[in-house]
RODO-2510 file (C-alpha; in nm, 4 decimals, decimal comma):
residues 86
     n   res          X          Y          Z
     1     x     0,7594    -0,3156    -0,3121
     2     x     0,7860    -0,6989    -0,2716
     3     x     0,6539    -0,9168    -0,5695
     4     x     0,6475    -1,2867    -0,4827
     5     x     0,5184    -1,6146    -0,6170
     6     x     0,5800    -1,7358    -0,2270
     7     x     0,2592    -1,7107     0,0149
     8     x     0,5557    -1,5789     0,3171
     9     x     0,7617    -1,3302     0,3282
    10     x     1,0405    -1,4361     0,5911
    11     x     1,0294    -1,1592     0,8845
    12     x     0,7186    -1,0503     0,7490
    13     x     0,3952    -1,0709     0,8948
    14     x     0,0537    -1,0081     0,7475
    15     x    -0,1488    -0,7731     0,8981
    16     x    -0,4305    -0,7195     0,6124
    17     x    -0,4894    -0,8760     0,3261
    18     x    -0,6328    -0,6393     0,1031
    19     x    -0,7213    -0,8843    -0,2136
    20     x    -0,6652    -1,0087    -0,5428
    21     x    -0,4832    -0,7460    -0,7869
    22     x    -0,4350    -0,8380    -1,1427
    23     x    -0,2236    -0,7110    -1,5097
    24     x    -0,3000    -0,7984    -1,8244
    25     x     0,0281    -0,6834    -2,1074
    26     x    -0,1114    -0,6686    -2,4246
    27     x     0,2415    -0,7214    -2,6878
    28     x     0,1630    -0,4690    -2,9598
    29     x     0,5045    -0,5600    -3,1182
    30     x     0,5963    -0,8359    -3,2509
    31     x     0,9028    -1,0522    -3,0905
    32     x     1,1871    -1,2775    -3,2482
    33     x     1,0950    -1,5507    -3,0425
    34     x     0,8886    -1,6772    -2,7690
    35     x     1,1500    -1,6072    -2,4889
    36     x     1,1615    -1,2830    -2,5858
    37     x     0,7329    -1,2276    -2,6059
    38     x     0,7854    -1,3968    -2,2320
    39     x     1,0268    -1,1524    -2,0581
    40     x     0,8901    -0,8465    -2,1856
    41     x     0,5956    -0,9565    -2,0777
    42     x     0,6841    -1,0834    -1,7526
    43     x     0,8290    -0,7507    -1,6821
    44     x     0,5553    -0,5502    -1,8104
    45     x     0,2950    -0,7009    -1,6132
    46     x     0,5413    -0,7486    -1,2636
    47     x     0,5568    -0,3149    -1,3490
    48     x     0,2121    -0,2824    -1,3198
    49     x     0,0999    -0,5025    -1,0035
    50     x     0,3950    -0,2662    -0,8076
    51     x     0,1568     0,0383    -0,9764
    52     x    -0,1750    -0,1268    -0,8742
    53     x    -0,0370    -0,2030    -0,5170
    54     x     0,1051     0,1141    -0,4412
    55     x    -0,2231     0,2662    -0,5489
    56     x    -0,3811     0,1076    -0,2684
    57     x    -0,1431     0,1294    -0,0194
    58     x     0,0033    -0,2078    -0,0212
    59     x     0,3696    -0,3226     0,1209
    60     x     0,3835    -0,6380    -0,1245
    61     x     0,1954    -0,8756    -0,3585
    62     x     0,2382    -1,2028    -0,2433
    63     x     0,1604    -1,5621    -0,4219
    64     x     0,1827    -1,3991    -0,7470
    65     x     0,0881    -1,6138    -1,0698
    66     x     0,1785    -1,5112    -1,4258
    67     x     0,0765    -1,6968    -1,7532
    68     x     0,0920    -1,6373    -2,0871
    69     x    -0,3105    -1,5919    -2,1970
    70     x    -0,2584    -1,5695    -2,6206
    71     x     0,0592    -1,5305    -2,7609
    72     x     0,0115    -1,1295    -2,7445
    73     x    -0,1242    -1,1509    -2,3970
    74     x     0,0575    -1,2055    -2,0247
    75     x    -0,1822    -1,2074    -1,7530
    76     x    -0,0491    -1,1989    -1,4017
    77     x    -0,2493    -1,1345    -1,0549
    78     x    -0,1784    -1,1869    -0,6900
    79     x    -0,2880    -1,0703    -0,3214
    80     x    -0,1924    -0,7750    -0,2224
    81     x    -0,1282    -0,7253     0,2039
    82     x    -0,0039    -0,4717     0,4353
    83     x     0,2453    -0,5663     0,6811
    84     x     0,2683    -0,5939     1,0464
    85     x     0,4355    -0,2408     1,1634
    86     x     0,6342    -0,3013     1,5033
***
């Protein structure tokens, strides 16, 4: 599964775009610092786009934006497309 912030994929072509998925990692530890909060966030929520994609049959989730929302929430969402099969 291909998680990008890009809107390409080089030797890639789009055949469907099948819409906007989105996460939402609710922290119910606490962190040490900020950086830490951020990653385990970042990861959390990158996990669960590849779940929501696969779910509905997607190849990738391209032009992916992720932002911190509180500091015990990381959003993230995306659009999720099938590829061109040749």
């Amino acid at each position: 599964m291909i998680i990008t912030t890009s809107q390409n994929i080089e030797g890639k072509a789009v055949s469907e775009y099948l819409g906007v998925i989105s996460a939402v990692q609710i922290q119910k530890t606490s962190f040490k610092s900020p950086i830490d909060f951020w990653t385990a966030g970042v990861s959390s929520v990158i996990e669960e786009l590849k779940v929501r994609a696969i779910e509905i049959g997607a190849d990738a989730v391209i032009a992916i934006n992720i932002m911190p929302d509180t500091m015990q929430q990381v959003r993230a969402y995306g659009t999720a497309v099938k590829f061109l099969r040749l």
